[in-house]
Legacy VTK file of the C-alpha trace (Angstrom):
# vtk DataFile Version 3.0
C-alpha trace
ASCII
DATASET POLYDATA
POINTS 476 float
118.171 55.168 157.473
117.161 51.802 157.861
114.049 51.396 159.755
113.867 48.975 163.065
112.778 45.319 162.417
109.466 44.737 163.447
108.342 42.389 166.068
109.051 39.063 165.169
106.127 36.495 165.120
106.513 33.001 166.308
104.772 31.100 164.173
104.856 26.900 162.390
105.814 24.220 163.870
109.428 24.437 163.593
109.196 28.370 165.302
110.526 30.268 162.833
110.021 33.992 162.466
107.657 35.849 159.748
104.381 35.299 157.375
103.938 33.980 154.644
101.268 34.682 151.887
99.478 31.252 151.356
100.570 29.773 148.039
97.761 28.099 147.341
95.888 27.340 143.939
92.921 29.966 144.159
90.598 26.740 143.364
92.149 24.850 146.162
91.873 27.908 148.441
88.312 28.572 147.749
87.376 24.795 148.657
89.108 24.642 151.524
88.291 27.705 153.094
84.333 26.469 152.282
85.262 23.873 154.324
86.627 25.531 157.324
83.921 27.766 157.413
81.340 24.631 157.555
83.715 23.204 159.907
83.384 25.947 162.624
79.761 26.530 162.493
79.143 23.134 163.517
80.571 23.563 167.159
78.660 25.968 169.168
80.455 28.360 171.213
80.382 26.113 174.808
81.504 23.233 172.919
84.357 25.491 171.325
85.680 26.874 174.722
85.302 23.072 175.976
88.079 21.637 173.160
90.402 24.878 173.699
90.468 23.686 177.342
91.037 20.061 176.463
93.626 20.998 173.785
95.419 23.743 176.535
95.684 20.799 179.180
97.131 17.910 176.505
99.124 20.234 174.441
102.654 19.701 176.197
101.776 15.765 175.864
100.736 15.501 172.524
104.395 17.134 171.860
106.168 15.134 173.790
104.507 12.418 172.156
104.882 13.917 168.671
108.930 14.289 169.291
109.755 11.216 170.795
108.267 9.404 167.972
110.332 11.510 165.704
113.973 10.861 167.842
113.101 6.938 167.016
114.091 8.209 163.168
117.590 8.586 162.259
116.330 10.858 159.465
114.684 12.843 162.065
117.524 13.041 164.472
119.447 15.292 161.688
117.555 17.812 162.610
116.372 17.528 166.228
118.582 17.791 169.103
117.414 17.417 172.832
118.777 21.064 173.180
116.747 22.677 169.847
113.297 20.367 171.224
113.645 21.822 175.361
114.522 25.572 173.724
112.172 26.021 171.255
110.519 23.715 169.113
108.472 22.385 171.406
106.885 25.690 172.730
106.575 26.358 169.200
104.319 23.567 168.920
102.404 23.867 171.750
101.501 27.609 170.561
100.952 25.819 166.916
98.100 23.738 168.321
97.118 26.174 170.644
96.419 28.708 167.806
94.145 26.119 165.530
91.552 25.570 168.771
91.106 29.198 170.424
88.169 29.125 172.882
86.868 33.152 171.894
86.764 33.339 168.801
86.442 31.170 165.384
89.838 30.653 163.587
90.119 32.911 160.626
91.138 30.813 157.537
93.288 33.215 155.675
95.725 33.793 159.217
95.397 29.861 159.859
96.670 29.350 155.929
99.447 31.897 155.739
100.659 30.147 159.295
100.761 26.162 157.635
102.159 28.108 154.332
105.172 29.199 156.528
105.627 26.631 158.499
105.606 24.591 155.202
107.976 26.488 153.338
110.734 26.153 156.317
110.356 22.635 156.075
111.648 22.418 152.569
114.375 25.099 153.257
115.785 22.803 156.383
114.879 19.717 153.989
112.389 18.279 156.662
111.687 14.966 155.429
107.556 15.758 154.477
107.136 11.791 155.635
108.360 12.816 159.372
106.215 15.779 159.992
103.233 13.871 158.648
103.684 10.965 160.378
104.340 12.846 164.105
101.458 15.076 163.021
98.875 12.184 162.559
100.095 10.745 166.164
99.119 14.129 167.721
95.725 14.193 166.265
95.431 10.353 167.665
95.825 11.309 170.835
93.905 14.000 170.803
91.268 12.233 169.525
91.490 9.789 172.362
91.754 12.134 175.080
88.294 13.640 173.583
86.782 10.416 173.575
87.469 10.164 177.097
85.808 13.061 178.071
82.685 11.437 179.803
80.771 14.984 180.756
81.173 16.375 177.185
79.403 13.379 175.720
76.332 15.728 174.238
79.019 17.707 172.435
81.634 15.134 171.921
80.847 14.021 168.263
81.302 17.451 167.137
84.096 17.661 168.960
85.670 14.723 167.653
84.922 16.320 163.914
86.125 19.607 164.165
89.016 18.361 165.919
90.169 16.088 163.127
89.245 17.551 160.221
91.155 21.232 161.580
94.211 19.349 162.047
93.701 17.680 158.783
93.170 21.210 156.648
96.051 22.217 158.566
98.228 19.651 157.433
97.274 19.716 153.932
98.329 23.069 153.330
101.246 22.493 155.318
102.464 19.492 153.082
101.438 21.268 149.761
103.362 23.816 150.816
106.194 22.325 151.374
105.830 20.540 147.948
105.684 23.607 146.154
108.698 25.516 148.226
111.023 22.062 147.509
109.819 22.035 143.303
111.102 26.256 143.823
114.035 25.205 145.270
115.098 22.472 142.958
114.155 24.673 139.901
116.348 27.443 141.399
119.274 24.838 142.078
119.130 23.546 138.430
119.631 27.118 137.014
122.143 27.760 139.320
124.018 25.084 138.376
123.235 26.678 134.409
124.647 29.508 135.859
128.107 28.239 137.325
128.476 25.829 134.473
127.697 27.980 131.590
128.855 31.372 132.586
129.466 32.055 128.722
126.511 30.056 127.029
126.653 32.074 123.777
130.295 31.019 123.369
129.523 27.448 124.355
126.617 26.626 122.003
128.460 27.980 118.886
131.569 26.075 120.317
129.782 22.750 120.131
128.026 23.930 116.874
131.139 23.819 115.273
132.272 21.012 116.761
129.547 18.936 115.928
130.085 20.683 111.992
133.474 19.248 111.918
132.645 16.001 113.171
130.341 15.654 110.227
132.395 17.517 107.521
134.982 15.147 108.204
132.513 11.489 107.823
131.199 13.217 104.293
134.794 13.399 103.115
135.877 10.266 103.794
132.619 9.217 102.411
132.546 11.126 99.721
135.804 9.839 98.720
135.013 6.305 99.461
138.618 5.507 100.879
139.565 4.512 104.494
136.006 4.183 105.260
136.852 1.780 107.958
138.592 5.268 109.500
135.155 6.451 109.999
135.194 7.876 114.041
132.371 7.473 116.578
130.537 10.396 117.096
130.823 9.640 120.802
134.616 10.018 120.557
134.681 12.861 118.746
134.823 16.364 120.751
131.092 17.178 120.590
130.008 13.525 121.430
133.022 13.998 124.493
131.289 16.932 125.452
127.827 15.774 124.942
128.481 12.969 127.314
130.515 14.459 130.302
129.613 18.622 130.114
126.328 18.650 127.797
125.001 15.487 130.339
125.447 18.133 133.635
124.822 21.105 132.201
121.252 20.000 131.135
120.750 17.060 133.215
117.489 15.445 133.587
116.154 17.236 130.090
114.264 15.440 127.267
116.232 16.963 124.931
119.678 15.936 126.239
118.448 12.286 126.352
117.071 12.060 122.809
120.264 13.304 121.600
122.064 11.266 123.561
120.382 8.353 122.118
120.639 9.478 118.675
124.579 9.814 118.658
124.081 6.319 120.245
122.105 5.124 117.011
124.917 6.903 114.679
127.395 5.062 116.325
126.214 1.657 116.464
123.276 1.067 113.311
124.488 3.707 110.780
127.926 4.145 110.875
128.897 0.028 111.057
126.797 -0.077 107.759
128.985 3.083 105.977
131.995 0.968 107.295
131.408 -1.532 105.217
130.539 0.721 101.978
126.874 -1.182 102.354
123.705 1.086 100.620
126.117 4.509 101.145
123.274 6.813 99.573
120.571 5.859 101.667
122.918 5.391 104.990
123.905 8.994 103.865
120.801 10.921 104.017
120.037 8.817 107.576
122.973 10.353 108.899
122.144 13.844 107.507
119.145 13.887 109.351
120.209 12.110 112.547
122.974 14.845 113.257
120.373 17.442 112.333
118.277 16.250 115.093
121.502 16.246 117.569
122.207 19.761 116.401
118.458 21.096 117.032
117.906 18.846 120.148
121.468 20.395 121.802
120.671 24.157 120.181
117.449 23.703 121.684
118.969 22.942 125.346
121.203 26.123 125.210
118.284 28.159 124.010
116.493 27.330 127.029
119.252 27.886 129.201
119.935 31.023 127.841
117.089 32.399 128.907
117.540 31.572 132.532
121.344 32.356 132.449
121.279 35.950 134.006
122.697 36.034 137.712
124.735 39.510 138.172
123.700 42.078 139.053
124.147 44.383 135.969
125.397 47.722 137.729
127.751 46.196 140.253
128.911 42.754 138.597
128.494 40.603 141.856
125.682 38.136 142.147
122.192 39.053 142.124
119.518 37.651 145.040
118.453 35.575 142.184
120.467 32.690 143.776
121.559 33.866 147.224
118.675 31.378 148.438
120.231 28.332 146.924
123.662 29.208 147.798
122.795 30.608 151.713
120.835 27.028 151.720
124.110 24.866 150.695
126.610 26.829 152.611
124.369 26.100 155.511
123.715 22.296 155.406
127.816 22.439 154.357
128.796 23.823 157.805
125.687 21.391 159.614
127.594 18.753 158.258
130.873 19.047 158.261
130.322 21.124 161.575
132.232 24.016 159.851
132.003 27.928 161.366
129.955 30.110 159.020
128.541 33.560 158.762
127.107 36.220 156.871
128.104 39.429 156.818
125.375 42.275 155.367
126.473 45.535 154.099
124.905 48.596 153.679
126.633 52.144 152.409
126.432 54.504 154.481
124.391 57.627 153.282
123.814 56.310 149.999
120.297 58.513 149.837
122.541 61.856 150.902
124.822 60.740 147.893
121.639 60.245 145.564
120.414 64.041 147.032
123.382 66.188 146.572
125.531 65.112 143.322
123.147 62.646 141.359
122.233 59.043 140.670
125.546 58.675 138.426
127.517 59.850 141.433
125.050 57.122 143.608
125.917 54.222 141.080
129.445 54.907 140.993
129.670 54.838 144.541
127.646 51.471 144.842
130.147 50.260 142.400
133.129 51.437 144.591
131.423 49.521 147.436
131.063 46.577 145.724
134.813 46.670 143.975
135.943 47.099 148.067
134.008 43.827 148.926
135.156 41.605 146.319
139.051 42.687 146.976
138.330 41.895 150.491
135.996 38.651 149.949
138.284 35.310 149.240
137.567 33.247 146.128
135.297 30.965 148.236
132.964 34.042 149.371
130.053 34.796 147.514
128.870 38.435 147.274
125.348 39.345 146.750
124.002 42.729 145.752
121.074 42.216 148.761
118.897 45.383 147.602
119.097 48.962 146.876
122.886 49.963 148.392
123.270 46.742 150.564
125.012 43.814 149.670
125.095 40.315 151.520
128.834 37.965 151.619
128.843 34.366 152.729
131.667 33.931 154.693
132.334 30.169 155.024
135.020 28.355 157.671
134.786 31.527 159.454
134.673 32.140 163.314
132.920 35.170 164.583
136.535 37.068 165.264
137.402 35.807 161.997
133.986 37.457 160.213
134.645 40.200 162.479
138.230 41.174 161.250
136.431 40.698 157.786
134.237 43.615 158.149
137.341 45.606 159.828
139.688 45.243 156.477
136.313 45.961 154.301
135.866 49.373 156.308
139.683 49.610 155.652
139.350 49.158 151.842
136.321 51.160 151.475
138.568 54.620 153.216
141.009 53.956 150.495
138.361 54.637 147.402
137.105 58.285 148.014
135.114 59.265 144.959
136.707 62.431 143.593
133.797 64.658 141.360
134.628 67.127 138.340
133.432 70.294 140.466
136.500 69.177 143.504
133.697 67.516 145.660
135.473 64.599 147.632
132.991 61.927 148.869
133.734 59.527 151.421
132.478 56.010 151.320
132.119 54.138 154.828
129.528 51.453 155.548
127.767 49.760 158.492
128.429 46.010 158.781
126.149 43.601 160.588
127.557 40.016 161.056
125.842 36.707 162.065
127.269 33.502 163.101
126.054 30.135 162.282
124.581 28.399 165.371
123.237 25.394 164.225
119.628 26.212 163.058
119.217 24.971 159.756
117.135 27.413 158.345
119.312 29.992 156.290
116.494 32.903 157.063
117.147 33.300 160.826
121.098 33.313 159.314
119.928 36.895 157.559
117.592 38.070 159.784
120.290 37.916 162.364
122.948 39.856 160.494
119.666 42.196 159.273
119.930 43.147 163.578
123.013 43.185 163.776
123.272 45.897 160.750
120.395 47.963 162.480
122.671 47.849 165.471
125.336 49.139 164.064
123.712 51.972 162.413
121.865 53.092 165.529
125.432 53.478 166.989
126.606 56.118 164.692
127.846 53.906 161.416
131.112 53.178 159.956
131.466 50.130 162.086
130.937 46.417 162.459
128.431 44.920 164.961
128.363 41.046 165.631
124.730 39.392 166.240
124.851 38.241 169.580
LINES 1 477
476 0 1 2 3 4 5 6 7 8 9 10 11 12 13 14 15 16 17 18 19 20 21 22 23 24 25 26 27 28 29 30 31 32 33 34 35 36 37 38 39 40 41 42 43 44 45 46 47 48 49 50 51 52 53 54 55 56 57 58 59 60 61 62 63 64 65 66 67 68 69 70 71 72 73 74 75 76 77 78 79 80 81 82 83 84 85 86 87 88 89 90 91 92 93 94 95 96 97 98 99 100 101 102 103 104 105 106 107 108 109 110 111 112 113 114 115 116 117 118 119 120 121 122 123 124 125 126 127 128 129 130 131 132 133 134 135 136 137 138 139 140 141 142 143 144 145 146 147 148 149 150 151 152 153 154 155 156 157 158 159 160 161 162 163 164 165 166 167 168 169 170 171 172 173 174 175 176 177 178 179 180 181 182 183 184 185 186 187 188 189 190 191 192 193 194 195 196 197 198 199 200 201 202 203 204 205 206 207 208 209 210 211 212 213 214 215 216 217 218 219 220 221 222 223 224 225 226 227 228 229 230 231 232 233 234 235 236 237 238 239 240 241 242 243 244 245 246 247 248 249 250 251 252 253 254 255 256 257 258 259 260 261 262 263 264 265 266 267 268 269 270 271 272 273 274 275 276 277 278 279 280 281 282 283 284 285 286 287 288 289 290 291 292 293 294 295 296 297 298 299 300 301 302 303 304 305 306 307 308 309 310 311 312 313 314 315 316 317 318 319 320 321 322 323 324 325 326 327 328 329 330 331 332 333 334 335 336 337 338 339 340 341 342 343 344 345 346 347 348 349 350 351 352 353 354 355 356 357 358 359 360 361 362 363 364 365 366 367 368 369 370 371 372 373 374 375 376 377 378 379 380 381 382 383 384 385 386 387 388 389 390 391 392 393 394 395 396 397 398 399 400 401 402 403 404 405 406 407 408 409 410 411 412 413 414 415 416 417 418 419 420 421 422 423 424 425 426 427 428 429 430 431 432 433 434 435 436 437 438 439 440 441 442 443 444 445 446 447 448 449 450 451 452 453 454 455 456 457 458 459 460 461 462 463 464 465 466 467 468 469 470 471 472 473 474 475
């Protein structure tokens, strides 16, 4: 049985829920947390409790001051409404700023880090231009450097002040930013070999596809070469099927690759320096053996390209044949910004088999895989070809449910409860079991980040459970 979520932890500046580990370069780490130690040392406890005060009466300005300068942005206004600012964000902040300047006690580095590390990785989930958050971020520490300035009874104390005040906010924001630089370089890595993944199901088949091609292409220039007739029927290599396929397919599949550019530029060569010259019958022997090793090049450039993407292909999960979590992040992330934009319904829907430990217990892990296999044969009959199904961990599975209403996600779960009673898993000794799940479903509301989506429909499943399984529960 599942156990209850734990309490959820406001924390970075756009609110969202959880912790993250710092993901920080241990050299970078050690420096800065050097720093921060220096840093609080230098402000002695009166002075400390003084700025806590100072920042506790100016918070709700500063972040009123920090979002109106972000509304001016039309980039901005993407992602804030009046609504999400008044509800949450701005508390959010306030308890942000609040948390960097606490009057009792000094600020541990390793909590402040893992905060900024969060806060940075939502950014690059919701795509939070890094410029915006930077920019309001420097405003707030102007004016709380003003208001400090005109403190005129903490002048003994006030240059400290002014440091420690600064520099936190600075440390702060570093990690924040590199964070969100590294979460964004994740994501765009993970995007690229998804895109390996949908394009190139079957990379085996297309590399020794294109091999050939590429073999015929060439067999076909040495014999009219070799015969030295209708040399002026020479083809392009661009117009053949591998230079086709090297242009519009190989150009996608690989896109952005060193590899796929040099050979790119080498059938480019063929075309226009050597093949002119072979036209014309001019120096054949030596035109020949440029050739020869030109397409070799093309051949080990575009062999090297699929080798590479080989290794990245793998994105089922090998018992159950639906997708692994391997790209759920990518996908959950596009679906997402899809229904922000086009102001589409959207939910998830997370499944977990009911009893699958029992199952393990009494008749075996073969019995347990077959049944997770059942599950998952249930969920792709009642998924449409638009729905992606995710194998979310041990005997749950996850299914993006896009254009759909809550009633509609609802009835979803309903006809997958319906198809699940129809696949009883009959054993060799007469045992009969029964396969039923619990279904929790979340709605899209409008918050952009995909992990409130889950953690939603992770409540909702909990819920569901706790109320005696077999049944679908909708996230409030």
């Amino acid at each position: 049985m599942r156990n209850a979520p734990q309490d959820m932890v406001w924390c970075g500046l756009t609110g969202s829920f959880g912790m993250t580990m710092p993901n920080l370069a241990e050299r970078d780490a050690e420096l800065l947390s050097k720093e921060w130690a220096a840093l609080q040392e230098a402000l002695v406890p009166p002075a400390r409790v003084a700025l806590a005060a100072l920042v506790a009466e100016q918070a709700a300005e500063l972040v009123e001051r920090f979002y109106a300068e972000l509304e001016k942005d039309a980039d901005a206004r993407e992602f804030l409404s009046q609504d999400l600012i008044r509800d949450r964000l701005s508390g959010a902040l306030q308890r942000w700023l609040l948390a960097l300047f606490p009057a009792e006690t000094v600020p541990d580095f390793d909590e402040m880090a893992r905060v900024q590390c969060h806060a940075g990785a939502v950014h690059a989930r919701i795509g939070l231009p890094l410029k915006l958050v930077t920019r309001g971020l420097r405003l707030m520490t102007e004016g709380l450097i003003h208001a400090i300035v005109a403190q005129e009874d903490l002048r003994q104390s006030r240059r400290a002040m002014l440091r420690v005040a600064a520099s936190t906010l600075s440390i702060a924001i570093d990690i924040m930013n590199s964070a969100t630089v590294g979460e964004s370089r994740r994501s765009e890595q993970n995007a690229g070999a998804f895109r390996l993944f949908t394009l190139g199901k079957n990379l085996s088949q297309e590399r020794e596809a294109q091999r050939a091609a590429m073999a015929e292409w060439l067999q076909e220039a040495m014999f009219i070469i070799a015969a030295r007739e209708r040399l002026e029927d020479l083809p392009d290599l661009r117009s053949s099927e591998f230079g086709l396929w090297l242009t519009h397919r190989g150009d996608v599949l690989f896109e952005g690759t060193h590899e796929i550019h040099r050979a790119q530029a080498l059938v480019a060569r063929i075309d226009a320096d050597l093949l002119p010259g072979i036209r014309r019958g001019e120096d054949l022997r030596n035109l020949l053996e440029r050739l020869n090793s030109a397409a070799a090049e093309v051949r080990a450039l575009v062999l090297q390209c699929f080798n590479e993407a080989t290794r990245i292909e793998g994105g089922h999960d090998a018992l159950t044949g639906v997708l692994s979590r391997r790209f759920m992040d990518t996908i959950l992330a596009r679906e997402v910004e899809t229904a922000r934009r086009q102001r589409q319904d959207f939910a998830v829907a997370l499944i977990d088999l009911d009893h699958f430990k029992r199952i393990n217990d009494l008749y075996g892990h073969s019995a347990g895989d077959l049944a997770l296999r059942r599950c998952a044969e249930a969920i792709l009959e009642t998924a449409r070809v638009g729905d992606y199904v995710f194998r979310y961990g041990g005997e749950e599975f996850l299914v993006t449910l896009a254009e759909m209403d809550p009633e509609a996600a609802q009835a979803f779960g309903e006809r997958l409860l319906e198809a699940l009673r129809s696949r009883d898993i009959h054993l060799p000794g007469g045992e009969v079991i029964r396969l039923t799940a619990s279904i929790g479903i979340a709605a899209y509301n409008g918050e952009p980040d995909f992990h409130r989506l889950t953690m939603a429909a992770d409540q909702a499943l909990y819920e569901a459970k706790s109320l005696g399984r077999n049944r679908v529960h909708l996230a409030s």
